[in-house]
C-alpha positions, 0 to 999 in steps of 0.5 A: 500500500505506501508503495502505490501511494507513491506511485499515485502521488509521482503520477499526479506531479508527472501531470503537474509537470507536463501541463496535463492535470487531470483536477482529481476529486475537485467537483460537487459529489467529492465535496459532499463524500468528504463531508463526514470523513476524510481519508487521505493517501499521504500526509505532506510536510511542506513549506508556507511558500505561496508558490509551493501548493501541494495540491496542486503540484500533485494533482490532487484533490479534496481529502487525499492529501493532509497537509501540514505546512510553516515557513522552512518546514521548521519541526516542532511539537505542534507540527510533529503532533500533526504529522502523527495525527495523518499517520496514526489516526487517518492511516495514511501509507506515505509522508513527504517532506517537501522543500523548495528552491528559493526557499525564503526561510532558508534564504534568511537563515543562510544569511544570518549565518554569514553576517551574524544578523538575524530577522526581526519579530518571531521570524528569528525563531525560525532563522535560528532552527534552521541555522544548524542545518545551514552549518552542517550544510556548509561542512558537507560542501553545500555552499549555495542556498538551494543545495541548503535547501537539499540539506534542510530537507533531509535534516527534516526528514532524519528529525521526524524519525529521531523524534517521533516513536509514532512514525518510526514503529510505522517505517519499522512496520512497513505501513509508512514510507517517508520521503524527502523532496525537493522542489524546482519552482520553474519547471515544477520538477521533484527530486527525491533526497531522503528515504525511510522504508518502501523500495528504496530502488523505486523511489530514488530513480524516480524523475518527474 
């Protein structure tokens, strides 16, 4: 089942990409199937970039996809609790991490890290939990913002396995893969970055 989740959700960006969307399960008799449950294919992590609309990057429609978004897919409580609550309590086979290039939160952060400045406001919150991330990105030789980017994605992903017992039985188990994802904004592309559980062969040859 997280093996065809998958394979459900790359189909969707491949229509993304090639401009041939298909508006799943976005009309009247959708909307009133939904009214009394809701029973998503995969739960998404991704950032708060209006540029970056799941749905619409995977073709999908309402109540497939639980989407959790914040600026920089920065990981805290509240954000795990809601991680959990997709997979635990609505069962859903597949998590995605999705970062982006561009991103402005890293952006922000990868310049706090060069001049020693932070942002205003709750703003340097989020500046400061990515700032590791851009350290240990600069000691792997990820100099640029969008090959942080690349880093702060697969951090994310190794900090939700660390850090919830709930997701990690599930990867154990068998009943969840999850994925890290980069995103191009230009051409709407996907590349895989990160993997806990599934076919690891069939996930990281995959190409949008």
């Amino acid at each position: 089942m997280p093996n065809n989740a998958w394979n459900r959700l790359i189909e969707g960006n491949r229509r993304f990409v090639s401009d041939e969307p298909e508006h799943p399960n976005q009309d009247t008799a959708r909307r009133e199937a939904v009214t009394g449950d809701q029973a998503p294919f995969v739960t998404l992590f991704g950032c708060a970039d209006s540029r970056v609309a799941a749905e619409m990057i995977f073709d999908v429609g309402l109540g497939d996809m639980f989407v959790v978004r914040n600026a920089g897919q920065v990981v805290d409580p509240v954000t795990l609790g809601s991680l959990e609550y997709g997979v635990e309590m609505l069962g859903t086979p597949l998590l995605v991490v999705l970062g982006h290039d561009s991103c402005g939160a890293v952006t922000a952060a990868y310049n706090a890290y060069d001049t020693g400045e932070t942002p205003p406001g709750f703003i340097s919150d989020v500046v400061a939990r990515i700032l590791p991330t851009v350290a240990r990105a600069r000691k792997n030789d990820r100099t640029t913002v969008n090959e942080t980017v690349v880093q702060n994605t697969i951090d994310t992903v190794d900090k939700i396995m660390q850090l919830s017992s709930l997701i990690a039985r599930a990867v154990d188990e068998g009943r969840l893969i999850i994925v890290g994802l980069t995103y191009q904004l230009h051409d709407g592309r996907t590349t895989v970055v990160a993997q806990y559980g599934g076919d690891e062969a069939a996930v990281s040859t995959y190409t949008s």
